[in-house]
C-alpha positions in Angstrom: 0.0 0.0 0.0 2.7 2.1 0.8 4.5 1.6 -2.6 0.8 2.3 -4.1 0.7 5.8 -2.7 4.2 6.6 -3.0 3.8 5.5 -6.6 -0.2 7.8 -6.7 1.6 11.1 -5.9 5.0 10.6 -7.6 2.6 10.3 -10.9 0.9 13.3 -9.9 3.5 15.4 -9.0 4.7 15.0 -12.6 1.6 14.7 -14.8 -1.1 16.2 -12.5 -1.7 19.1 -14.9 -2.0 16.8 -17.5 -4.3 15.1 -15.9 -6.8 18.1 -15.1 -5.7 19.3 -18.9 -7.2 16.0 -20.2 -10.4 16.2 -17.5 -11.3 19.8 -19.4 -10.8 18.8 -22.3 -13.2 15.7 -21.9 -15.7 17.7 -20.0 -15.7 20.6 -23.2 -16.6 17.6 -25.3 -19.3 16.3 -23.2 -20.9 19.5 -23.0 -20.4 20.6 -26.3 -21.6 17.4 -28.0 -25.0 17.2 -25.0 -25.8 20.5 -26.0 -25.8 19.7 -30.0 -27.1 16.5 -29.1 -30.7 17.8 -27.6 -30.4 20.4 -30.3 -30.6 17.7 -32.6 -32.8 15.5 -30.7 -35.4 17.9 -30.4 -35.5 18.7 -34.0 -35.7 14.8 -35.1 -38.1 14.1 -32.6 -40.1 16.8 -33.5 -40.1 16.4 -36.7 -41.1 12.3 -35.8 -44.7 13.4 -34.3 -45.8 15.1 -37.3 -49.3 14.4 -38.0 -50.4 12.9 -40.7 -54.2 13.8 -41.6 -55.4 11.3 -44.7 -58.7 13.1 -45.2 -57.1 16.6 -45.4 -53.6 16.4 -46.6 -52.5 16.1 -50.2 -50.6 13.2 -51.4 -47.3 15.1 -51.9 -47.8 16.3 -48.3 -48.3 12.6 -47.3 -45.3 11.4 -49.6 -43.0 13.7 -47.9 -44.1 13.1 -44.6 -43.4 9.6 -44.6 -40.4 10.5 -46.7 -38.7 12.2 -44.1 -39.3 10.0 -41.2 -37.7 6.8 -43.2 -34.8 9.0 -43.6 -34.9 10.4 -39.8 -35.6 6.8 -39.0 -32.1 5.5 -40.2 -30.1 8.5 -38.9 -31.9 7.0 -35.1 -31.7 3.4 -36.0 -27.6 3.7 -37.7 -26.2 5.9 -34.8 -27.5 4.1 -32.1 -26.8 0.5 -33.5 -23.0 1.1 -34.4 -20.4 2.1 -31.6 -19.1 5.6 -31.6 -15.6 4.4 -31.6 -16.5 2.7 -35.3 -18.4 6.4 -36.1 -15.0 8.1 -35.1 -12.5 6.0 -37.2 -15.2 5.9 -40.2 -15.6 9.8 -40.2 -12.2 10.8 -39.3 -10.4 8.2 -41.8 -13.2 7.1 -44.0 -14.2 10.2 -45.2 -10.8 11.1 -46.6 -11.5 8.0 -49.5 -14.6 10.6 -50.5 -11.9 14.0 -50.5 -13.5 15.2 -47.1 -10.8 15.7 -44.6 -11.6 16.9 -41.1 -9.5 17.7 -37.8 -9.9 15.8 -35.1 -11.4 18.4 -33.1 -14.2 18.5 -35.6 -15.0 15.1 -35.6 -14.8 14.9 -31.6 -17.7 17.3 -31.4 -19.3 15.8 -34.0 -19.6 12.5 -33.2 -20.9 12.7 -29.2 -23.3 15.5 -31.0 -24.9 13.4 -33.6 -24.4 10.2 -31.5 -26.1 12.3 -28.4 -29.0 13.4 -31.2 -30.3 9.9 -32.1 -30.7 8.5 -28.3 -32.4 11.9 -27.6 -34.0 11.5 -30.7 -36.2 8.7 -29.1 -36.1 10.3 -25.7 -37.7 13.1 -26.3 -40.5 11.5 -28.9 -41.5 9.4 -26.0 -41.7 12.3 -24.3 -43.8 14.2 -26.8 -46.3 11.1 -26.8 -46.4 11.1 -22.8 -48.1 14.5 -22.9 -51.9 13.8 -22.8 -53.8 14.7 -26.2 -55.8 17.0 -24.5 -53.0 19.7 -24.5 -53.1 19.3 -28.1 -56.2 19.5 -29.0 -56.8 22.4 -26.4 -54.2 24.3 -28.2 -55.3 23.7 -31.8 -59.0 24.9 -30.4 -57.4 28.3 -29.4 -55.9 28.4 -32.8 -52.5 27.4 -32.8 -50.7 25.1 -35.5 -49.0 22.3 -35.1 -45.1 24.3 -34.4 -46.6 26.6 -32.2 -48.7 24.0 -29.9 -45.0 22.1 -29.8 -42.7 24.9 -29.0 -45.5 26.8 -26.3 -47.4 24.1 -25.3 -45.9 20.3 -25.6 -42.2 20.9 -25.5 -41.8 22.9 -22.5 -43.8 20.0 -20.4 -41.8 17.2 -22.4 -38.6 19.2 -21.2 -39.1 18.2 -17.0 -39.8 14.9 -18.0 -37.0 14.0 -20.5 -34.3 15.6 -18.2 -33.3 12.8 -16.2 -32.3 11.8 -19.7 -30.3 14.5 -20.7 -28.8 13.9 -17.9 -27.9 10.4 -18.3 -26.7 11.3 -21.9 -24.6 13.7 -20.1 -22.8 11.4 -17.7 -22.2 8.7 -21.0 -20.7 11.3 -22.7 -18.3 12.3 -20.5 -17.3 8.7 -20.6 -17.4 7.3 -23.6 -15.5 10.1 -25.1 -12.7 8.5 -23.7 -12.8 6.1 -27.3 -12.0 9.7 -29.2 -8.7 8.8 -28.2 -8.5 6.7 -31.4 -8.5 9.8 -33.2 -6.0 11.5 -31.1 -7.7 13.4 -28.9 -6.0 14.6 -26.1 -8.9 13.7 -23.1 -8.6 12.1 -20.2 -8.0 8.5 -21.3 -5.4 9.6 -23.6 -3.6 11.0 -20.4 -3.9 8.0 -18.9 -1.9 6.0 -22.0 0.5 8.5 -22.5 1.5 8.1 -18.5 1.2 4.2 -18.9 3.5 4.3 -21.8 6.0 6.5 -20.0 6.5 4.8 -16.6 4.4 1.9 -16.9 2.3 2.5 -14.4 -0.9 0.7 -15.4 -2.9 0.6 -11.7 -1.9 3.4 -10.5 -2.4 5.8 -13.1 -5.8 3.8 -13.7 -7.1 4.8 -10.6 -6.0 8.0 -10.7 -8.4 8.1 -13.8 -11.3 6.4 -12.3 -11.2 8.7 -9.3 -11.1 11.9 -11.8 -13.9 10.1 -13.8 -16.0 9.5 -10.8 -15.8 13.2 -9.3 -16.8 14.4 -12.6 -19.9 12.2 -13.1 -20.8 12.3 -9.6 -20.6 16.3 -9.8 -22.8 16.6 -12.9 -25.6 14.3 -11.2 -25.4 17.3 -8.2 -25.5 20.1 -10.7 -28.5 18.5 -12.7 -31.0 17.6 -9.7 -30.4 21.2 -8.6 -32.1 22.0 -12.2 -34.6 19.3 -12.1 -35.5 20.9 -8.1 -35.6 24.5 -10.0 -37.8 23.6 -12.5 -39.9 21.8 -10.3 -41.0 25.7 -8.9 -41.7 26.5 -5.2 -44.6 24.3 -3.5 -46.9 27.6 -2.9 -47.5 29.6 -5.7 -49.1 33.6 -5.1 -51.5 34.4 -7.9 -49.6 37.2 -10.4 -52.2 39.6 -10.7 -52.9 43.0 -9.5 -56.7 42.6 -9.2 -57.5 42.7 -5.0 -60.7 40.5 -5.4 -58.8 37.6 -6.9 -56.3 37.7 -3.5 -59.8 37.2 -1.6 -61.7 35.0 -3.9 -62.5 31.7 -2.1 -61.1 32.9 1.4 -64.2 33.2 3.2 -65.1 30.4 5.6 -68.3 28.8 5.9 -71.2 30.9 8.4 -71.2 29.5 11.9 -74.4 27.4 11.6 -75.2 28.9 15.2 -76.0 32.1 13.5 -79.3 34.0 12.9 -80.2 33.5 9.1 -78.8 36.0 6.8 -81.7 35.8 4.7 -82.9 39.4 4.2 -86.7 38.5 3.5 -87.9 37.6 7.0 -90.6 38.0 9.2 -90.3 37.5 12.8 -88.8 34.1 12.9 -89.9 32.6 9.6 -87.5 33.0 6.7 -89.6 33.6 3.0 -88.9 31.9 -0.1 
């Protein structure tokens, strides 16, 4: 043990800034690819829970509209069936066979961004689909079309529910973009192989790396309750109006059945109706 911790701070002493270099650059690519990721997934799954009305749409219409969602359909269905690792070494290498050449920062933030957009592709459909119809059809009764029910009505409720999602998609990210070292990427992991290969140091640079990993992930779940608890709202609510009746409106208790009748028309003891 003692060796082990001798061993722990030696390797920090010497690459710790490489370390925390390696732990921004891995959180930069989680965010940046999470954020392009629900930018994306919103879109597509949008764009999925389109209506479709037989009776009142023209064929073209009804062409296109199943048109696009094949296509949106095997952007979800490729992206989330093939590893990212694969999606890195086929866009960074691959693509040079076709004349397109990209740097590897490019393709970092691309690939966690469109690998984030198909998961919350489906995430946020599902969340679309959980809102009741009544919203919708509410919404449509007042006038509104189909964008403006989704961006004032449906997203905005479909947002609380899917962000335990985002979140998760978060937290994946800011692991698995540890395989972006195949295209020489300078994270976290990379760190980690660039120390092994210099003092061969496999353990104790590993958990070095685990316990960097785990303050990071642990961190963001803090950090994204705090948001969930904030857009829950406070648990008493005061009415936002300047109208003094509406402060007063259903404050009044019930009469103390011990009192006289408040019934105006009376004579002597009898009450008239």
């Amino acid at each position: 043990m003692q060796e082990f911790l001798t061993n722990c701070a030696d390797i920090l002493q010497r690459y710790g800034f490489s370390y925390l270099r390696g732990a921004g650059t891995t959180l930069v690519l989680a965010l940046v690819g999470t954020f392009f990721g629900c930018l994306i997934g919103f879109a597509v799954g949008a764009l999925q829970t389109i209506p479709i009305d037989k009776q009142r749409d023209p064929v073209w219409k009804r062409g296109l509209l199943h048109l696009l969602r094949g296509v949106l359909r095997c952007y979800v269905e490729l992206f989330r069936g093939t590893p990212m690792i694969v999606q890195a070494v086929f866009i960074y290498y691959g693509l040079l066979m076709f004349g397109i050449k990209m740097d590897m920062w490019t393709t970092g933030f691309l690939v966690v961004s469109i690998n984030t957009g198909a998961y919350m592709a489906e995430t946020v459909r599902g969340g679309i689909v959980s809102i009741d119809p009544g919203q919708t059809e509410g919404a449509m009764a007042i006038g509104m079309n189909h964008w403006q029910t989704m961006v004032h009505v449906i997203l905005p409720q479909a947002l609380r529910n899917i962000i335990p999602q985002i979140g998760n998609n978060f937290i994946i990210n800011i692991k698995d973009t540890s395989v972006l070292s195949v295209v020489s990427i300078t994270d976290l992991f990379f760190v980690h192989k660039s120390v092994v290969g210099a003092l061969y140091t496999y353990f104790e640079s590993a958990c070095i790396v685990m316990v960097i990993y785990l303050t990071m992930t642990l961190l963001a779940s803090y950090l994204l309750r705090l948001w969930e608890k904030a857009l829950d709202g406070p648990q008493n609510y005061d009415l936002n109006t300047t109208d003094t009746l509406a402060y007063t409106s259903g404050m009044y208790n019930a009469p103390d059945p011990h009192h006289e009748s408040q019934n105006l028309d009376m004579k002597g003891e009898a009450a008239h109706v």
